[in-house]
N, C-alpha and C positions, 0 to 999 in steps of 0.2 A: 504494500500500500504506500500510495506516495500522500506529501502533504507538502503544501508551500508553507516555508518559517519566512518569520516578518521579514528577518536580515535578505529575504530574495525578491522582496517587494518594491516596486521604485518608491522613493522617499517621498514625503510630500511635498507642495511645495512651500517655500518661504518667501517672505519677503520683509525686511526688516522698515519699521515705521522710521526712515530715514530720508529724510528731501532727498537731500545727497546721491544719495546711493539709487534713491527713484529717479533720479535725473530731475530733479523738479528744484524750482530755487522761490523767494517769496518776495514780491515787489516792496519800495516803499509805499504801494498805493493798497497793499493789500490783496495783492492777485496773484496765485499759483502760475507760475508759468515754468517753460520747460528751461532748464540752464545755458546760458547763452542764444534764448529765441524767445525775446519777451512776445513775440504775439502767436505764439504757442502755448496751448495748453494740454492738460492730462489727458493722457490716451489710453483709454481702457484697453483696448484691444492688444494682445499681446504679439510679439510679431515670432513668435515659434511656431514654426512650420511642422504641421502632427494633421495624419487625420484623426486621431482621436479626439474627436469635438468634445467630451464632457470630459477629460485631461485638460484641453485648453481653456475651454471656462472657468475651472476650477481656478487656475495659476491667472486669470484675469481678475477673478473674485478675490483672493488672496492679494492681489496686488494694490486693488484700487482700497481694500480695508488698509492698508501702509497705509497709502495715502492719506484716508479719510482719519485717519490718526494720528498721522500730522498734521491735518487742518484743525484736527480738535485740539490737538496741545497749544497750537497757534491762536486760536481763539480762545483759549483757556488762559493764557498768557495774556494777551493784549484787556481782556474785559479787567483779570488781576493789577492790570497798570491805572484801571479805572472804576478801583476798590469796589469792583465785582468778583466774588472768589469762590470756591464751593463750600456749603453746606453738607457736611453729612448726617444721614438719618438713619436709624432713627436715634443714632446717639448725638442729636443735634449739637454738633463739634466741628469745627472749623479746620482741625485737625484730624488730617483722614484714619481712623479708625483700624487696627487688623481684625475685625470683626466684622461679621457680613452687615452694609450699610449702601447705602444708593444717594448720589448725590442733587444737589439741586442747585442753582447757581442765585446769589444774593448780594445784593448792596453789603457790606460791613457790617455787621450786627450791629459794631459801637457806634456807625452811623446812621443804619439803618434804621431807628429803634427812636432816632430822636427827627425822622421825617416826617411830615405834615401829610404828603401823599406817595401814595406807594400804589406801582403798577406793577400788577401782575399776568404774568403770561403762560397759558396751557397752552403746552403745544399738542403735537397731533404725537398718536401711542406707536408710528412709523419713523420718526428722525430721535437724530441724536441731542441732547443735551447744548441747547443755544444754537441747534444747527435750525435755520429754517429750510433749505435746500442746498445736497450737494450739487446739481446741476449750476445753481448760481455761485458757490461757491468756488468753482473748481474752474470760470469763464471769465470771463469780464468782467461781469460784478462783485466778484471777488469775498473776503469777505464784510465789506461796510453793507453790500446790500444782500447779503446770504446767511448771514447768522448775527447773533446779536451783537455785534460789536459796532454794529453803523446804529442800533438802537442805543446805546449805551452813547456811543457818540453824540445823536441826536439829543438827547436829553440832559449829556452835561452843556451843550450850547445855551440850553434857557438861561440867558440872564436874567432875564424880568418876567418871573409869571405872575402875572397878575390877578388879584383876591376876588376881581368883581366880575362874576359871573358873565362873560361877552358870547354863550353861545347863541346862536341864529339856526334859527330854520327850521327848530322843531313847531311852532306855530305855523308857518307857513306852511311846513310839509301838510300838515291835519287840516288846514284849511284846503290846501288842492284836495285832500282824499273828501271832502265833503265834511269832515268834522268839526266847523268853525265853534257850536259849541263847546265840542269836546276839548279845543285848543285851550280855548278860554280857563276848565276847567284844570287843565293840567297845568295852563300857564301860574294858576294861582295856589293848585294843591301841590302834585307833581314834582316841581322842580324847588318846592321849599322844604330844606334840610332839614329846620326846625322843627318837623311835625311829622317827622318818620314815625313811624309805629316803634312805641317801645318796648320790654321786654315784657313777657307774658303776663308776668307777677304786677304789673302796674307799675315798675318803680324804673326809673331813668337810668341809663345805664353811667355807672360811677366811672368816674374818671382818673381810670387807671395810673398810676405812675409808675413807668417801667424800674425796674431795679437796678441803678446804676453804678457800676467800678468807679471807682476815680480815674483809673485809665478811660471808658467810657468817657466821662464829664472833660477831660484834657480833651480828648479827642473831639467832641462835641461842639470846642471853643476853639479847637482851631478851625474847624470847616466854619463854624460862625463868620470868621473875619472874611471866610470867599461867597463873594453873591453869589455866583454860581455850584459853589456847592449848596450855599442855602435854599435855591430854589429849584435847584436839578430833585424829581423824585426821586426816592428808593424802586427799587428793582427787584420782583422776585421771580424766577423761569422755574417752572417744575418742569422735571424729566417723566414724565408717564412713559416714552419710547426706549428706557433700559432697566426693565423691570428684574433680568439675571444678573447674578451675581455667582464668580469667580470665586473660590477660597486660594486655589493656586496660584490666581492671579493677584487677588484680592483686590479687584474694582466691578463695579456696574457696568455693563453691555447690555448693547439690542442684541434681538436675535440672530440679525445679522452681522455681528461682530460675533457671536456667539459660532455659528456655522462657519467661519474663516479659521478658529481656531489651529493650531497645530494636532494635524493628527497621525498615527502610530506611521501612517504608509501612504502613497497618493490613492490606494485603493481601500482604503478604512471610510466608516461614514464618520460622519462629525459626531461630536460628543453629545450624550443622551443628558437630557435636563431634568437633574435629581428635583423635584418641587419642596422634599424637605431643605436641602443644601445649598440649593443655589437659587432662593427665593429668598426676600427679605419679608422678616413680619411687619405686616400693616402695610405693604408695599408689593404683595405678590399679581399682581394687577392693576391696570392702570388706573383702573375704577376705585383702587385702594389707596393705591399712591395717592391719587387726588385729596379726595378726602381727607387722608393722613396730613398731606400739607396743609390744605387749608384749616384744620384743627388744632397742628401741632405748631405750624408757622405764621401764617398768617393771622390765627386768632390766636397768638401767643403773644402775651403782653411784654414780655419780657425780649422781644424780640420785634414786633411791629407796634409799634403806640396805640393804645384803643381808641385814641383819639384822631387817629389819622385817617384821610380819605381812601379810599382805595376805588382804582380802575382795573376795569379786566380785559384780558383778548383772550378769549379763547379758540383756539385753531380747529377747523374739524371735528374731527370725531372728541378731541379734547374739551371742546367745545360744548356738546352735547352730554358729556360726564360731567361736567360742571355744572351747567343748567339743571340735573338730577340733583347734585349735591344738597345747591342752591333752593331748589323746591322744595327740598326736606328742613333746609337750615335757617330760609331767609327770614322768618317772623320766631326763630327760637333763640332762646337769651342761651343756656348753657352751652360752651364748645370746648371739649377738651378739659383742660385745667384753667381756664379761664370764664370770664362773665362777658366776652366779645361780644356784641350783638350785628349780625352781620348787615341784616339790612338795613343798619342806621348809619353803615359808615363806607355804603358800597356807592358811589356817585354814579358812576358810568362803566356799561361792559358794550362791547363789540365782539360779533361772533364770524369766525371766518369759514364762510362756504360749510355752516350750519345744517345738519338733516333731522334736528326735534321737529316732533311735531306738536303745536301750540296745545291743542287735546291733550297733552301728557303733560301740563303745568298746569299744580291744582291749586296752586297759592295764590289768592287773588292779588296779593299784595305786590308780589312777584308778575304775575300777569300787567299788574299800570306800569309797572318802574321798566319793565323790558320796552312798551309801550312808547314809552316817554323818553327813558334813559338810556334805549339800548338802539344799535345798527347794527346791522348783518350786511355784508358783500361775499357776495356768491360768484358762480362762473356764470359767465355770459360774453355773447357778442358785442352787448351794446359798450355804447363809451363809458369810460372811467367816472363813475362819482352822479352816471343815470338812476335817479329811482325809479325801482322798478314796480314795488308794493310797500303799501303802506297798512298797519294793523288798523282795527278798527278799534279806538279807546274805548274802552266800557267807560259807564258812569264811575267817580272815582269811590275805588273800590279799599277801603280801610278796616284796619281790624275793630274790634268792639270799643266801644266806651270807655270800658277801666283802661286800654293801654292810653287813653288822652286826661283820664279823671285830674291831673294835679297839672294838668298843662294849661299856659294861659287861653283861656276859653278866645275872647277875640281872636285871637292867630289862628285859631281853629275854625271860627265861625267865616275868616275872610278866607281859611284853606277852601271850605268846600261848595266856597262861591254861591251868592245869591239868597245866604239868609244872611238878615240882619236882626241885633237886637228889638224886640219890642216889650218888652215885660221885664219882672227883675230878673237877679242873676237867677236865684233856682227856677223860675220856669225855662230860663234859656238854659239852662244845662241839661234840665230834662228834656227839651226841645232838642236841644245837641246830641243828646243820646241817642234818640228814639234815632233820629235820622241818620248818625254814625252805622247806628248796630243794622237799620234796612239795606244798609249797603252793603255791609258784612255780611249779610244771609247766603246760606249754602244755597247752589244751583237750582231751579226749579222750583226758591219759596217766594214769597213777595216779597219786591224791592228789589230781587237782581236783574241785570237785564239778562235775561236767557238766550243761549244759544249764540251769546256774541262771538264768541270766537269758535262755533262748529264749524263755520262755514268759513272760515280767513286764514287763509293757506301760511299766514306766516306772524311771529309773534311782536317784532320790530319794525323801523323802517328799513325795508332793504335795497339795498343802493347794487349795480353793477361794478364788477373790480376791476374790469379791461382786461380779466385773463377770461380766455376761449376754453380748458381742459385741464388743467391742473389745479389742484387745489393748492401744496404747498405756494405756487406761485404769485398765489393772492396776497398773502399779509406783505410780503416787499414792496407790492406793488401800491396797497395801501396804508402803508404804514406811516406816511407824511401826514395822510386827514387823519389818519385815527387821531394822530400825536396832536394834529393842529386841534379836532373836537374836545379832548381831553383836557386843555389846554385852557381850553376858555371855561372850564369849571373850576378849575384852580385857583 
């Protein structure tokens, strides 16, 4: 009986994560080009000559994972130069861990923690960690417009954001759809901060103060003295697209960093993904991950100010895990180890090339603020920055009574437009009530309007991106307005 031993097997192949040695060199503008041919770039294709097509794919796939691993260090590097660095979880430490952990990329804690607004980005559960696409990264656009480092850039530019609310167009959007009403109503409930719905128990959400080092506080007073860090937001990117984890290696990978692996022979398959060993707890899914972040980071006081605003992008399918989160958490006070209350310090989200469907958001309160506060860009033909649909606003839709009972009653009575005082305070309060809690009624009782949104294919205004077919393609493309809408709530 014969048998093949490994040592008669051809080896697999390699390819060391080395520009260098890839032939590849790095601009100062930020672009991969080939060494000595700046207007060359990475060439997948391998030039060995084999008929063995799934031989040659392999040592193509293995080669462009080098690559794309020197684009990561490279972008892991430059965001580090602009006190963006990683996060590791779940032993939230800055310092990468030998124990199984998955990272996330963030502002500075010591700076982080003492920002006013802080953007967050879910990417899609397919890229890498700050990558928005290797096709943009690996071309022309390099990476300022390919991964987050032209974000990061964009945002330390702000020198002056300004306090007083300049955005436009959400009235006029609801008046083209027919809702001049509804504008009205949003313009006066909607977009004021002061009358979010507060925590379940009735009681205002306290104003946390994070726990500060004296390194902390030194560090707090030097960014003080630069306008531009004082007004740059904090930063936080979740990874949902590297949910395995390595012990040998000991780092987080996609799956397909995972499948490049080294393996015994060029004829071995890739290595079988243990779920007990190479999964992190609270992060074995992207749907976990999320969550995880948003509970352990984001509503971590001690780490984002409870008192800071926060905006969101979420990508795709990232996207759409958040929106789930979001509808279980947006009117509930407890998150994690903290008293965060999220819908009270969430300003504005943008969703990229979104597939929820509006039926599957049961929170009403959640339903006005998408309504009002949110944009989606989708694929399409049409031109950049076309709406394309616009929701239909319900009547505004707020939780009961007791979350407004100790809030100043006028602010209230001019939020929900169209009553005024005429009697003393206790009948206008009971008068406030009665009419708060009809708007809060569950579907199909009096007071809601029914069936508004069975029939409205989409839950924001949704604007065209100018991409034709790709999803990741969209947030680069829109990532100027998002910044500029964000911008004027600041």
């Amino acid at each position: 009986m014969f048998r093949e031993v490994l040592s008669g097997l051809p080896q697999d192949p390699l390819s060391e994560a080395n520009l260098t040695k890839i032939g590849m060199e790095v601009t100062p503008t930020g672009q991969f080009v080939r060494i000595g041919e700046p207007d060359e770039f990475f060439k997948f294709r391998s030039d060995q000559k084999t008929q063995d097509f799934e031989a040659v794919s392999h040592v193509n796939e293995v080669r462009r994972e080098a690559f794309h691993e020197c684009v990561r260090n490279e972008v892991t590097k430059r965001l580090s130069d602009q006190n963006i660095a990683s996060l590791y979880l779940t032993q939230l430490t800055t310092e990468q861990p030998s124990e199984a952990h998955i990272p996330i990329l963030c502002t500075a804690p010591e700076i982080l923690r003492h920002k006013h607004n802080v953007i967050v980005v879910v990417g899609e559960s397919v890229q890498d960690l700050a990558i928005w696409a290797y096709r943009i990264v690996g071309r022309a656009g390099g990476m300022d417009e390919g991964s987050a480092v032209g974000l990061a850039k964009k945002l330390q530019a702000w020198q002056d954001v300004k306090s007083e609310n300049e955005v436009l167009g959400t009235d006029e959007l609801m008046i083209k759809a027919g809702n001049v009403t509804n504008a009205e109503a949003y313009r006066s409930a909607g977009s004021d901060k002061s009358i979010r719905p507060q925590p379940i128990d009735g009681t205002a959400t306290q104003n946390i103060k994070s726990a500060t080092t004296e390194d902390d506080e030194e560090n707090a007073a030097k960014t003080s003295n630069n306008p531009s860090d004082n007004n740059t937001p904090g930063l936080i990117i979740l990874n949902p697209g590297q949910p395995l984890y390595s012990p040998a290696l000991n780092k987080a990978m996609s799956i397909t960093t995972w499948q490049t692996r080294p393996r015994p022979s060029a004829g071995s398959g890739w290595i079988q993904i243990d779920e007990e060993h190479n999964k992190v707890d609270g992060h074995r899914s992207p749907r976990e991950h999320i969550a995880s972040v948003m509970e352990t980071v984001v509503c971590n006081a001690e780490i984002v100010h409870p008192d800071s605003n926060l905006f969101i992008v979420g990508i795709g399918d990232g996207g759409d895990v958040l929106l789930e989160w979001l509808d279980k958490h947006f009117s509930t006070r407890s998150l994690g180890s903290t008293k965060s209350y999220i819908g009270n310090r969430l300003d504005a989200i943008v969703l990229i090339d979104s597939l929820h469907k509006p039926a599957s958001i049961t929170d009403p309160a959640l339903k006005t603020f998408l309504a009002g506060r949110g944009r989606s860009y989708v694929l399409s033909t049409e031109k950049q920055g076309k709406d394309l649909k616009m929701p239909v606003l319900p009547a505004p839709m707020r939780p009961t009574f007791s979350y407004y009972k100790d809030k100043d009653v006028e602010a209230i009575v001019q939020a929900m437009g169209g009553m005024h005082a005429t009697s003393g305070p206790e009948e206008e309060e009971n008068n406030l009530a009665a009419r708060i809690d009809s708007m809060s009624a569950t579907p199909g009782s009096e007071g809601f309007e029914r069936s508004v949104y069975e029939d409205d294919p989409v839950s924001c205004p949704t604007y065209a991106s100018g991409e034709e077919e790709i999803t990741e393609l969209i947030w680069p493309k829109v990532m100027d307005d998002v910044l500029s809408w964000f911008k004027g709530f600041m």
